[in-house]
Structure formats: C-alpha cells, structure tokens
N, C-alpha and C positions, 0 to 999 in steps of 0.2 A: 513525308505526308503528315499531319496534321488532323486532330480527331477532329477542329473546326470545319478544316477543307471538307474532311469525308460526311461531314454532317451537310455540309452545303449541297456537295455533289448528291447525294441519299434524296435531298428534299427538290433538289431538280427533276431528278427522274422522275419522281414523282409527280411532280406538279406538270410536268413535259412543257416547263415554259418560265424562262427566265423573269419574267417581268410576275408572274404569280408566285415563285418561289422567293421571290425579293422579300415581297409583301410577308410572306409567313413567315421569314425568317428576321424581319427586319430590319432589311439591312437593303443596300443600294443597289440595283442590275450592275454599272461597273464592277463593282463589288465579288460580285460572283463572276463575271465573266474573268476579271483578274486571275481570283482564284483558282478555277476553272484551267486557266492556263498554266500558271505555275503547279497545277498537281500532276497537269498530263505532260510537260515537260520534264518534271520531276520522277515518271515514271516511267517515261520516254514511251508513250501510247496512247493512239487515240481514245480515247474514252464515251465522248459522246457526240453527235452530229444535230445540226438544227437545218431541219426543213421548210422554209416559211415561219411560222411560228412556235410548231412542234420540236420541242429540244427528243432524242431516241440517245437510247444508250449502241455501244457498237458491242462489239463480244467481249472485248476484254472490261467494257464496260458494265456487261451481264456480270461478268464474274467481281467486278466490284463491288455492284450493287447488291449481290446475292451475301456475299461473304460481308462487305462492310456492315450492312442490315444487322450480325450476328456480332458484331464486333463495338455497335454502338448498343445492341443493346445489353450487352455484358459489361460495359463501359457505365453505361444507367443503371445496370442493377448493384453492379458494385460502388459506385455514391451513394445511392441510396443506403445500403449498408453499414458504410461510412458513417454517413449523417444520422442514421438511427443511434448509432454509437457514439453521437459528438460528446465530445468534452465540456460544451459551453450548456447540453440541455440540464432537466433536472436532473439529478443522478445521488445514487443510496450509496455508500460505501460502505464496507464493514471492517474493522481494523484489529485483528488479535490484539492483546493487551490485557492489561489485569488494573485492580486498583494498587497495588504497590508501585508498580513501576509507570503507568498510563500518566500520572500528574506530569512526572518532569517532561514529558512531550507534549503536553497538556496545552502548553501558552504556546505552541508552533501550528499544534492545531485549530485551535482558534483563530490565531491571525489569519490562517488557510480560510476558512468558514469565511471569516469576514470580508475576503477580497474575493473570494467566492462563493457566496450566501445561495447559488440553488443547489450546494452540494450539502445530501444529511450523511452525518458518520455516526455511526453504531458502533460501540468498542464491546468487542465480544471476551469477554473477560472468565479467561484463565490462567493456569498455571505459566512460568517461559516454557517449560518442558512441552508443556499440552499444547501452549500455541504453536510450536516450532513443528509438531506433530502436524498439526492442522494445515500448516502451511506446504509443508515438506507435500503430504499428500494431497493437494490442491483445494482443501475445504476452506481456506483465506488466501487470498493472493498475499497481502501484505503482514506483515506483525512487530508489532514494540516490542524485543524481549532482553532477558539478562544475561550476560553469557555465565558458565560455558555455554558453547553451542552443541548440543546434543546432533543435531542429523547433518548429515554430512551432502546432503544436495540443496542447500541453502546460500543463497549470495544474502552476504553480508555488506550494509550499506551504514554508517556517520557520517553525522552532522559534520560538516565540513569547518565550523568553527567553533566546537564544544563541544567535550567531552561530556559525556553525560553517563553518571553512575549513580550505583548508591552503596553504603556501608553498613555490615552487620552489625549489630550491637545487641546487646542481651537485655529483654524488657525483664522489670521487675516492679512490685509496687515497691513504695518508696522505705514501708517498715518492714520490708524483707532483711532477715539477718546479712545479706551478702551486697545489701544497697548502698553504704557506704564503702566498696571496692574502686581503686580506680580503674582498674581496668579486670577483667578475668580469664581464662581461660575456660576450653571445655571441658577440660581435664577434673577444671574445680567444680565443675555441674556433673559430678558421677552421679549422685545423691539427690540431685534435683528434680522436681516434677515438671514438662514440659507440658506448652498450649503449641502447635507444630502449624506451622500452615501446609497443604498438602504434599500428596506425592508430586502432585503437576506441579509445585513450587521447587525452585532451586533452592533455595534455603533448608527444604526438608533434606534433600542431600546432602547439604552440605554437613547438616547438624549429625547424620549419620555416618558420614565416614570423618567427618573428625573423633566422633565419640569412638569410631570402631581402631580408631589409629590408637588412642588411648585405652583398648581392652576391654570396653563395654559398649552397651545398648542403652541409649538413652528410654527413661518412663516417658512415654508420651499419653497423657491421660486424654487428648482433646486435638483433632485434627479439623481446619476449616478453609476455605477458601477467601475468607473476608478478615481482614487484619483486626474489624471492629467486635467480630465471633471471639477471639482470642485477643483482645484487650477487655474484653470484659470479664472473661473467666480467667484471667491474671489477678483482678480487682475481687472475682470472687475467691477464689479459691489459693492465691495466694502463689500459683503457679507462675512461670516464665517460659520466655519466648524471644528466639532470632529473628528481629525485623531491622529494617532497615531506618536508620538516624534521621533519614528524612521525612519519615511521618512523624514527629517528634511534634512539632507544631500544631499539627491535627490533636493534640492530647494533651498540648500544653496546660490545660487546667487540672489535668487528674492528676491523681496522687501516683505519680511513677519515678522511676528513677530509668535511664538508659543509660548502661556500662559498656565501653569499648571492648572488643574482643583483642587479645593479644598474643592472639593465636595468627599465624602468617595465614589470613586469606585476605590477596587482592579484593580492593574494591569490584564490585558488579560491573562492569559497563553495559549500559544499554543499546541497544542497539536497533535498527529496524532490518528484516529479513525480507527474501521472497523467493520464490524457486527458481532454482538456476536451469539455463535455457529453458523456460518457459515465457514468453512474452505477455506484459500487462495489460489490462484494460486499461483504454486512454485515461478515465477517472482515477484508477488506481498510479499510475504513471505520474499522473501531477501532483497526486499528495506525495507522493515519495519524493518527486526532484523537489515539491516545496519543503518539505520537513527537511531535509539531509541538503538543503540548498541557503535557506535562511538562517541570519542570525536570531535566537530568541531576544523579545522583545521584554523590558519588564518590566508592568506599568506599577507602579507603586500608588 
C-alpha cells in the first residue's frame, strides 16, 4: 500500500463519490478507480462499495479509514517538521573555534558561505580544550580544534585532502638577548618571563609539562585568550610566548623574531570534532561533509 493510494482512498470516503474526490484531489476518476483496485487486491478485501452515486466504506473499510486518517496525519506532521528543519532555508550555525586555529579553515568556510549564502556562521571562539569541552557536552555540535584530544566521546573528522596543522615556535621581539638563536628549547627559557595564552589553550599545556619535564615552573606574568593581548605585551615588556608560525604574517611588520622550538613536539593537527553517537542538525551536517569533503581553494 502506498501513502498516495491511502490518501486517495481517505479523500473518497469522504467526498462519498468518485467523480468529487477526482476534482479535489486532482487528478482523473480512472485514476482513482485504478487505484482503488490495486489497493483492495493488494490487501485482498473489500474496502468500499458504490450505490448509484454514493461510494460507502464496508468494515474493513471503517477500519482503514479510521486508522489511515491517523497515519496520514502523522505522515503531515512529520514533513512538516522535516521542512521546518530544511537545509536549504535560512539557518545560523555556530562553530567552536578560536583565532589561532579558525584561519587555516577559514578559506573552506568561505567557499561554504558562498555556495551557500542563506547560511550565517558564528565562530565561538575559545580555547581546543574549552571547545572540545563544549562539544563533548552538547553546548556546540561541531568545532575546529588542535589535538591532543582531550575528551574521549568525541568523533574525530580530516579534511580528506590536507592535512592541516600548526607549529610552535617561541615569539620574541627582535632585541631580545636570545633572538639571534636558531632554534631553542624550553629547557633554555628556565629564566624567562612568559605572555601564555590560556588554560583553554593547548599551548598553555604544552609550555607546562615541558617546563615540568625539565624541573621548573615557567613565570607567567600575562595570560589571554587573544594572540594580539600577548603580542603586544611581548613589544611591551619584553616578555615571550608559544604561538603558532602561522600567524607570523599577521605581524609581519613588528619588530619580532619567531624561533623554532627543538624540543620534540609534533606539529598541532587540526581537526574538526562532534559527539559521538549523537546525530546532526541537517545545517550542521553539511558544513562538516563541506569542510572535511573539499579541497581548499587559494585565491591569490
């Protein structure tokens, strides 16, 4: 049986007359009397009888029409639910993410936008730690973050044709005594004053269990959330900072110097997250297969 047939049959009864139930349904009296037949042969029972002009339902007919009534209209309510939830209407996204890591997905999201301009996205920008947090317990569906991967009920999704990281390196201005180093350890910052980005940052951990591998506690005079907070109190104060080689361009005119660390830590890889067995909002669903599905694009 067929929700078309039972919609046919439903608006017969109704109408108690083939040649009015055409008309509403629009569609052709062959049509329905077709139908009509192949659903009561299909069910193998009489369903309805015509008197002269009056089409009557028979009992087993009652019980179709009773039951199907309940059937199409939960059939209607759940489209409509559907379609409230489409994919194509306008729709808000919100994307954990941070400014250090947000840019190199940056150009996947865009091209997103632009092939589909009624979606707005919000990048709620914190820590990987704090996004992954956020995620884990249902407060984002989706998030950009760095690994490691802190929580452990998290599916883990890459771009299927680029890896995407980033690499630590030690900021410094440029007339810092330790700026002409070519590479350093953390070992050699026992003595140095730090700008940290926060706890919700992986780099804050990182700077603290290498410093704790080597028998100290790093001075952290200045903890922030914004790479541009701690690039300017480097320029004032003369202090240093683990950020990543790729905002290097962002600050290409100041007076800094960025030293490779030579100390064994893997590159960052980035990543996009979301909770495992939970299923996505259609919106959220299509930035993920686009981001982790496209090549980035790089318009020069």
């Amino acid at each position: 049986m067929e929700f078309r047939q039972l919609r046919y049959f439903l608006e017969i009864i109704k109408a108690q007359n083939y040649s009015h139930a055409a008309k509403n349904l629009f569609v052709t009296q062959p049509t329905l009397s077709w139908n009509m037949n192949k659903l009561q042969e299909e069910l193998g029972a009489k369903l309805l009888y015509q008197v002269g002009n009056k089409v009557m339902p028979t009992t087993a007919g009652t019980i179709l029409f009773e039951q199907g009534q309940k059937i199409i209209n939960d059939l209607d309510d759940l489209t409509e639910q559907i379609e409230t939830d489409h994919i194509y209407e306008k729709k808000e996204l919100t994307i954990g993410s941070n400014a250090v890591i947000s840019p190199v997905f940056m150009p996947l999201i865009q091209q997103f936008m632009s092939i589909y301009p009624n979606f707005s996205i919000t990048i709620e920008e914190d820590g990987s730690v704090k996004t992954q947090q956020k995620v884990a317990n249902g407060e984002l569906e989706i998030g950009i973050v760095s690994f490691p991967i802190t929580e452990g009920n998290l599916e883990i999704e890459r771009n299927i044709f680029e890896v995407f990281k980033y690499d630590a390196y030690v900021l410094m201005r440029e007339d810092h005594p330790l700026s002409n180093s070519k590479e350093l350890s953390i070992k050699e910052l026992k003595n140095e004053t730090f700008s940290s980005m926060s706890k919700d940052y992986v780099l804050w951990h990182v700077l603290k269990n290498k410093a704790r591998e080597y028998g100290f506690s790093p001075k952290i005079n200045l903890m922030s959330n914004n790479h541009e907070v701690l690039v300017n109190s480097i320029l004032k104060d003369n202090s240093i900072a683990l950020l990543p080689i790729q905002l290097k361009e962002i600050y290409k005119s100041a007076p800094l110097t960025w030293i490779p660390l030579k100390d064994k830590i893997k590159p960052f890889d980035i990543v996009v997250v979301h909770k495992k067995d939970q299923p996505l909002s259609p919106a959220a669903a299509l930035c993920l297969e686009f981001i982790t599905n496209q090549k980035k694009i790089i318009i020069d």
